[in-house]
N, C-alpha and C positions, 0 to 999 in steps of 0.2 A: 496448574502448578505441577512442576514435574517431581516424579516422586521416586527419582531415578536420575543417576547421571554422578557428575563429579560433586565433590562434598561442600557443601555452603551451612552456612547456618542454621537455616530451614530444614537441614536433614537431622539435627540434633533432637529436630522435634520427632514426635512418635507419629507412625501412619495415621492412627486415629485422628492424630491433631491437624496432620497435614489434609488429612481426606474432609475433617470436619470447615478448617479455615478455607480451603480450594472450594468446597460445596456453598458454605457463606460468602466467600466473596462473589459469586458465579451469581447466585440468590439476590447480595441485595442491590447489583448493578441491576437484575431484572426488575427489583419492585420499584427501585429508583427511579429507574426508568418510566413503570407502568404509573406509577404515582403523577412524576410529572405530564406524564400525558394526560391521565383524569384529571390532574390540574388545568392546563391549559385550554383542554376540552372543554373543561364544566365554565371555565374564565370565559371562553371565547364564545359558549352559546348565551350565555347571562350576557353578553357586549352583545352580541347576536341582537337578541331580544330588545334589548334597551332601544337599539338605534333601528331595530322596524318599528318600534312605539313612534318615536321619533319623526321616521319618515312618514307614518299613517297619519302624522298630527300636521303634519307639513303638509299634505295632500290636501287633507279637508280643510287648513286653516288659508292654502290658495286658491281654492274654488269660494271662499267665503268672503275673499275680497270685493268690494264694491266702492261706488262715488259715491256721497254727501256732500249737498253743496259742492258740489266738483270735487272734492279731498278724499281721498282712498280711505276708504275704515274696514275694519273686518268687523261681518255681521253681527248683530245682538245676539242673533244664535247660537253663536260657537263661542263655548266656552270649555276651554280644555279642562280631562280630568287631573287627579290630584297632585302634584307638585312641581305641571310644568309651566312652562313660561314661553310665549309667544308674544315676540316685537313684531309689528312691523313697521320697516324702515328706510329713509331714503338712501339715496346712493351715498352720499353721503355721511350714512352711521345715524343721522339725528334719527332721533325716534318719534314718530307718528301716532303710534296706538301702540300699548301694551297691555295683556290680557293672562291672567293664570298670576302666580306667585310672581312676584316682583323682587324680590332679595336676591341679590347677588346677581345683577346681570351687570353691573359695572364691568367694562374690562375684558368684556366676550369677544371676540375674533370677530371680523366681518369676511370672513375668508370664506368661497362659497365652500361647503362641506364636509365632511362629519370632523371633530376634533374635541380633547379631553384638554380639559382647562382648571385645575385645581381639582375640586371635587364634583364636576357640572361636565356632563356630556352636553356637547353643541353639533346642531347640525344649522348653516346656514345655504339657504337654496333662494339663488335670482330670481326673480317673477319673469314668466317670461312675456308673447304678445301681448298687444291691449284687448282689453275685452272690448265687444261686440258692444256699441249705446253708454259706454260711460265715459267716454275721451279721455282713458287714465292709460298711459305710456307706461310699462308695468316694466319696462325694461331698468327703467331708475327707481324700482322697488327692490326693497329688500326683505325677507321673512327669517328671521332667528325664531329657533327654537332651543330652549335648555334645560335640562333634568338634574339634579342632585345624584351623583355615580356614590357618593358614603356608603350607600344601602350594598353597592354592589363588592368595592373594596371591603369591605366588612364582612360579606358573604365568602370573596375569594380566601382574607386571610384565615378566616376560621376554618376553609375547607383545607389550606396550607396546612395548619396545627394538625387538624383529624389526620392527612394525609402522612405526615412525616409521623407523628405518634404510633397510628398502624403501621406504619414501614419498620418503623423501629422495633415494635412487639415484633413483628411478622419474620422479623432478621431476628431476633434475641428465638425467639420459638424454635423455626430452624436451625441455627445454631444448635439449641440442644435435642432437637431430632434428629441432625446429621451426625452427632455424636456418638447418640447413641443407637442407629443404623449401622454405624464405621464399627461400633466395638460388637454389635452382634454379626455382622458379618466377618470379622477377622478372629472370632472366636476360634473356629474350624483352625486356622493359621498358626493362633497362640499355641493348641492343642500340638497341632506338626512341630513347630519348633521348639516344643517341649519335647516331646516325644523323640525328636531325632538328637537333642540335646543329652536325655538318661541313654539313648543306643551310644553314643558318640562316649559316653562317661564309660557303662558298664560295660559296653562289650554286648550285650544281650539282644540281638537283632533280628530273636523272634516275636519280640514286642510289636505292637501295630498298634495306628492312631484309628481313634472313636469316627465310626462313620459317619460323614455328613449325612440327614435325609433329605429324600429328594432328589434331584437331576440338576440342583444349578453348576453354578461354578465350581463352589465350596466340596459342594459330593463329587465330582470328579477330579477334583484335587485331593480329597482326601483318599479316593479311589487310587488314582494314578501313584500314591505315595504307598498306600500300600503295598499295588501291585510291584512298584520295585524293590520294598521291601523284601515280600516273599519271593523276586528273581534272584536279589542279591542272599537273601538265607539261602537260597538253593544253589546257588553259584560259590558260596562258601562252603557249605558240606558237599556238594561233588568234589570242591577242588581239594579239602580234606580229604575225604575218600580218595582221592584222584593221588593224595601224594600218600598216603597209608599203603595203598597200593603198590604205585610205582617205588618207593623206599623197598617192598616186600620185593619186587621179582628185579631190580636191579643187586640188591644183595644176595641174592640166591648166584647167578652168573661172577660175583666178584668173588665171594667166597668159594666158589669152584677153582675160580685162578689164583688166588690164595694159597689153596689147598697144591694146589699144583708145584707153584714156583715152591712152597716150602717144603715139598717131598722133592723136586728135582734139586734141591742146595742141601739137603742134609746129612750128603755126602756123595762124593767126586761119581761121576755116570761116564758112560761112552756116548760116544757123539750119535751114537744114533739115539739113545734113549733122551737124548738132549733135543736132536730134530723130533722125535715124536710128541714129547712135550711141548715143545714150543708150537707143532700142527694144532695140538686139543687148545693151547691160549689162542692160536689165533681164529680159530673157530670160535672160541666162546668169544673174544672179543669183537668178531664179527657179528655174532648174534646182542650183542650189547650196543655196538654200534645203529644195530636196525633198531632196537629197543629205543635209542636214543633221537635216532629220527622220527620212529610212532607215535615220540610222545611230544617232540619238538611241531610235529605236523597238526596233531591235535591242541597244544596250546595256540597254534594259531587261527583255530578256528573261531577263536572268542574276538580275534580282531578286529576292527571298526569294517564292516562290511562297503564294498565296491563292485555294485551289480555292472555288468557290460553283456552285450550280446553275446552269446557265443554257437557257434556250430556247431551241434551237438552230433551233427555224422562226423562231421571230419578229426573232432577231436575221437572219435568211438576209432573212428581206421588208422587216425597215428599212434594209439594205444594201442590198439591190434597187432601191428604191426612189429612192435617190439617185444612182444611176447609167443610171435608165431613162432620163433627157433623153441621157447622153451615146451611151448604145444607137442612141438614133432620131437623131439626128444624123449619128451613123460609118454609117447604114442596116441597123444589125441588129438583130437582132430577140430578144428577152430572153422567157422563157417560164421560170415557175413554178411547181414540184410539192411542195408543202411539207405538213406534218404536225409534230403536236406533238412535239418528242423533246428529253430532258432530258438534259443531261450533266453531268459535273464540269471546269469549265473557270475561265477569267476574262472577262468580258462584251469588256472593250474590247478583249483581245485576239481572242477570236474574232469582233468585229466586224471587225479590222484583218484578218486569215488571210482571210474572205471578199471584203474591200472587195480585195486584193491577187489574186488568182484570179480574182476579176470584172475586173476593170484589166488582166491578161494577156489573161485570152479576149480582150476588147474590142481591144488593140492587136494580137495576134497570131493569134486564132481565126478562125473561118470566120461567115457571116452569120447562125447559128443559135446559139445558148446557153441551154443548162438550166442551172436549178439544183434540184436536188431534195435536200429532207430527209425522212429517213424511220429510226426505232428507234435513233438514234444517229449517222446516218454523214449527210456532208453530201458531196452531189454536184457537179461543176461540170463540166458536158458543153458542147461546139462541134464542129459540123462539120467545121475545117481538121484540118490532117492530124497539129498539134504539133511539137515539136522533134525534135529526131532522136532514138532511145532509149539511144545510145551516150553522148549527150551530159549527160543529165537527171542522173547523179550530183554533176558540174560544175556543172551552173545551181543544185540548192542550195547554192552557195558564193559568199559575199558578192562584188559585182561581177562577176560573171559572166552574162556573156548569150548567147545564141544564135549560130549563125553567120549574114552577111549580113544581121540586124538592127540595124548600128550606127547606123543611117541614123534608128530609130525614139527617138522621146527614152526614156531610162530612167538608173535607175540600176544599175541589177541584186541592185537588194537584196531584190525583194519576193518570190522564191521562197527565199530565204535567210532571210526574216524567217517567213515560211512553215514552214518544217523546223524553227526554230529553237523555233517557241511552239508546237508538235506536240507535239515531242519533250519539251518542259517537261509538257506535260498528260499525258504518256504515251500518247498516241494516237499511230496509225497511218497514213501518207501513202502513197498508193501512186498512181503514172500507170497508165492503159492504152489502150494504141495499137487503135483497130479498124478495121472496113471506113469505118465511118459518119462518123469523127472523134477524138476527142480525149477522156480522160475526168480528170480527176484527185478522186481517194475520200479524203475523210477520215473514219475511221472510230474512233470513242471506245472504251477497251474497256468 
């Protein structure tokens, strides 16, 4: 029964019900089934039986044939036991000798071979050569045998009755054991959808469902429900955090420009004080504009992820590349180690991860910078000495910067946008402080 799909009537019903009637009906085609086979089994060896009697009495009752007076009789001997019936007789049906219960042979079949005839199993078998010394032609003999079957029909239909009785208990039982199987197993279920029920009401989506125990289904359901729980609580308070923040250092930049345009209008200025004014806006709005894009670049890194191969040298030497003028410029010196290494990544972002660590060196490293790739892991080495190592938890976190940097332009997004599109690829960031400089490894698994 499907318990799923487009809406029928059956879906009005409750899982439980649908799990219990789906289990019952599965059930009692099986016992039906298994019933009628011990039916017809237990029928067909009691028939079995009946008709070896039958043939064993037919055996001895045609070796027992002999002449009297020339006329075929069966021996004084042979007297069958209790309720059968043995003619014999001519080709013709007339009856010759008859020996055993005599009732009810009126009406028997002369047809050679086994057959049910009201309540009388029949076996009728031709005689066949003549025997050796009694000149009796046994071919125009005939030998009937036949039993009373009441005993057996009487047998069958009472095992009928017990059969269908049991089957009926046996479906009524399960029945109420598949119920209440369905209602202990979807317990876990009720619990979830209560529970995402009062989150959904109150708002309070640090609540969490009762752990299933155990390892089945249910505990990893309940498992699985929670864990997204506490990703979406956490994914709510960063992104709180995330806009308490961003509200904070976007208003900081406007209210600069603010401040501006209302002292250059509160009375008539010369054209140059007017170009110098309008220089400082469009500085600050350029640095609002970057603010604008660190934080447009980091909301997308929550996007539905699209791993693809990518060339982690050649994106490292097209990045390089557009930041060598600003290298020779600041008087540093940019140096290159690169080798072919594939990873599973997104192209623009790990161009932006590189263009971000090349921009830090540049504004905060020492006069030498590598960059080396090599088997997966992309390097970015400088001479200065780095941030301080107490600090570097803090700097991956949106606006955060250095101490005694505030004086350098930044937003402090780009080690935050950094952790953020790592941690999306499943790769690993790691700094290390040495004698020589500064190193920070990003490593693909």
């Amino acid at each position: 029964m499907s318990l799923s799909g487009p809406w029928t009537p059956a879906n009005r019903l409750s899982l439980r019900v649908r799990l219990t009637v789906g289990y019952a009906l599965i059930f009692s085609v099986c016992v039906l089934l298994g019933a009628l086979g011990v039916y017809l089994s237990a029928r067909g060896t009691l028939l079995h039986s009946l008709d070896t009697t039958l043939r064993e009495t037919a055996s001895v009752a045609q070796a027992s044939v002999e002449a009297v007076n020339g006329q075929p009789r069966l021996a004084p001997e042979f007297q069958p036991a209790g309720d059968l019936s043995v003619e014999l007789l001519s080709a013709g049906g007339a009856t010759i000798q008859q020996v055993g219960v005599a009732d009810h042979t009126a009406g028997l079949p002369l047809v050679p071979g086994l057959s049910s005839v009201a309540d009388r199993r029949v076996l009728v078998r031709r005689l066949g050569t003549a025997q050796a010394g009694t000149g009796l032609s046994e071919d125009r003999l005939l030998l009937r045998l036949s039993r009373p079957s009441d005993t057996l029909t009487e047998v069958n239909e009472t095992l009928g009755r017990l059969l269908a009785l049991g089957s009926l208990l046996m479906i009524l039982v399960a029945c109420a054991a598949g119920y209440f199987l369905a209602d202990r197993a979807l317990r876990p279920v009720d619990e979830v959808a209560r529970t995402a029920d009062r989150i959904a009401q109150s708002g309070q989506y640090l609540e969490r469902v009762t752990q299933a125990p155990g390892s089945d289904e249910m505990a990893r359901l309940t498992g699985t429900v929670n864990r997204m729980l506490d990703r979406l609580s956490g994914t709510i308070e960063r992104e709180k955090e995330f806009a308490r923040i961003a509200a904070h250092e976007l208003r900081t930049p406007l209210t600069t420009i603010k401040g501006r345009l209302d002292l250059a209008l509160e009375r008539p200025r010369d054209s140059e004080t007017y170009r110098k004014t309008l220089s400082v806006m469009r500085s600050r709005v350029n640095a609002l504009v970057r603010l604008s894009e660190g934080l447009l670049e980091l909301a997308r890194s929550d996007a539905p992820l699209n791993l693809v191969a990518v060339e982690l040298g050649a994106a490292a030497l097209s990045v390089a590349e557009t930041q060598r003028d600003a290298f020779t410029l600041a008087g540093k010196r940019l140096e290159l180690d690169v080798e072919e290494s594939w990873v599973q990544a997104e192209m623009p972002g790990v161009q932006q991860v590189i263009l971000n660590l090349l921009e830090n060196a540049l504004k905060y490293g020492g006069p030498l910078v590598r960059v080396r790739v090599s088997g997966g892991v992309l390097e970015i080495r400088d001479s200065g000495a780095g941030p301080e190592q107490t600090q570097w938890p803090r700097l991956l976190r949106p606006f955060e910067r250095g101490a005694a940097l505030q004086a350098i332009p930044g937003s402090g997004l780009g080690l935050a946008l950094v952790s953020a599109l790592t941690t999306r690829w499943s790769a690993e960031l790691s700094p290390e402080w040495t004698e020589t400089g500064f190193r920070i490894r990003l490593r693909w698994p």
